[in-house]
C-alpha positions in Angstrom: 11.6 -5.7 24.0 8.3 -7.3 22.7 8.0 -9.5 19.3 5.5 -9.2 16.5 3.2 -12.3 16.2 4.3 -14.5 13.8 2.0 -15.5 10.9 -0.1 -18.4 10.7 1.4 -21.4 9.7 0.7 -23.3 6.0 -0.4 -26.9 5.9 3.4 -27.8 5.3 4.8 -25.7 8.8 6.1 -23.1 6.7 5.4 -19.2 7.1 4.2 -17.3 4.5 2.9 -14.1 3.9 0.2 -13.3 1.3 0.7 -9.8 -0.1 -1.8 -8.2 -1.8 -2.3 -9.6 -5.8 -1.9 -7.0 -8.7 -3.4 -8.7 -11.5 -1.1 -8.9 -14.5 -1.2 -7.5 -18.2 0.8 -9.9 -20.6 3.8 -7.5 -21.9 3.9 -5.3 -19.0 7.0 -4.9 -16.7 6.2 -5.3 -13.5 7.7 -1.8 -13.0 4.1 -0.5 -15.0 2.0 -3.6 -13.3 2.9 -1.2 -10.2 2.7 2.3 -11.2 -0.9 1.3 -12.8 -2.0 -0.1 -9.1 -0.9 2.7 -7.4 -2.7 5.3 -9.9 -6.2 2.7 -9.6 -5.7 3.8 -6.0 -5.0 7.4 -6.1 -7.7 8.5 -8.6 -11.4 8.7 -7.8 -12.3 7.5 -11.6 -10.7 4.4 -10.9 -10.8 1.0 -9.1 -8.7 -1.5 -8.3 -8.7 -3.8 -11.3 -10.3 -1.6 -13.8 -7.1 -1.4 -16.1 -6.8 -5.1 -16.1 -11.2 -5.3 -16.9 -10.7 -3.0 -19.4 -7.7 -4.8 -21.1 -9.7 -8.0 -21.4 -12.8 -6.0 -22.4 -10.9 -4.9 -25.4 -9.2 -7.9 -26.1 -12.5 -10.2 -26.2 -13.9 -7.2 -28.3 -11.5 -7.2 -31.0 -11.2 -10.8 -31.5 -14.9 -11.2 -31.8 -16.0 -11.9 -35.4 -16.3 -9.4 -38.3 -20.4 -9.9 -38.6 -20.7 -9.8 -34.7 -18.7 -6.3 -34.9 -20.8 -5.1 -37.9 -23.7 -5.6 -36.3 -22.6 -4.0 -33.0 -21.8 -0.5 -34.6 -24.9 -1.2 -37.1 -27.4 -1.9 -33.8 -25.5 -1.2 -30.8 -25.1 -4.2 -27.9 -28.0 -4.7 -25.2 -25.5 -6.4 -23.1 -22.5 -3.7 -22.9 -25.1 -2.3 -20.1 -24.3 -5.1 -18.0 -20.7 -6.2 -19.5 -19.2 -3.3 -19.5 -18.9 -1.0 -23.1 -15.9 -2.2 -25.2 -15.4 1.4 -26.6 -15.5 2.9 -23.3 -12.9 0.6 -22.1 -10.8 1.7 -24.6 -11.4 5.0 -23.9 -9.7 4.5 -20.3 -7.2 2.5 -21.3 -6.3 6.0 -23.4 -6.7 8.2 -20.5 -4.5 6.0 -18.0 -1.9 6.2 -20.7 -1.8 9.6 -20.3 -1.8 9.9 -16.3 0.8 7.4 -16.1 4.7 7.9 -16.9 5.9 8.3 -20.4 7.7 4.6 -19.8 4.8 2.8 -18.5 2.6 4.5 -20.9 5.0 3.2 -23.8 4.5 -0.2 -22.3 0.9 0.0 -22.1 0.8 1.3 -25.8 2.6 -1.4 -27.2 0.1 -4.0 -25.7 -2.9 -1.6 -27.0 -1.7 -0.9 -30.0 -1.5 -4.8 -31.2 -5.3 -5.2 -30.1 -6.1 -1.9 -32.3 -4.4 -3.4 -35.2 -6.3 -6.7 -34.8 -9.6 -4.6 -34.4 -8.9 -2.4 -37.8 
């Protein structure tokens, strides 16, 4: 009966594996960490990572100041071409919390719902 290879070995002669990193929302379970990875690899409008981009998106968004945000919807933002578009990143953040379990989506709510407020 063959053997799998073992691993390589760290620095320290210990084994260790490296699984794959899911990137982490603050106030998620890792339960919803999960089901989000699995549906960024399942649906063809989504990457891996793009719930997490969009999070921080709307978080750096919202906390921007008042004038910056006035003269944004005043004048629109050359940069959101390149950056990525706050409002369309809230817009998916919507739409994944409809494709995903009511739980999850609850989860994911919670942690939207206090950047909304911030932003209104």
């Amino acid at each position: 009966m063959s053997r799998r290879p073992r691993g390589p070995l760290r620095s320290d002669g210990h084994r260790h594996r490296t699984p794959e990193a899911k990137p982490v929302i603050d106030g998620l379970s890792a339960r919803a960490v999960s089901e989000i990875h699995r549906l960024e690899h399942t649906r063809n409008y989504l990457r891996p990572g793009d719930v997490v981009a969009a999070v921080r998106l709307w978080k750096g968004y919202v906390h921007r100041p008042e004038r910056e945000l006035w003269h944004d919807h005043e004048w629109g933002n050359v940069h959101w071409y390149c950056c990525g578009n706050p409002l369309e990143a809230r817009a998916l953040l919507g739409t994944v919390m409809q494709a995903i379990s009511p739980r999850s989506a609850r989860e994911l709510r919670k942690v939207v719902s206090r950047l909304d407020a911030v932003w209104e």
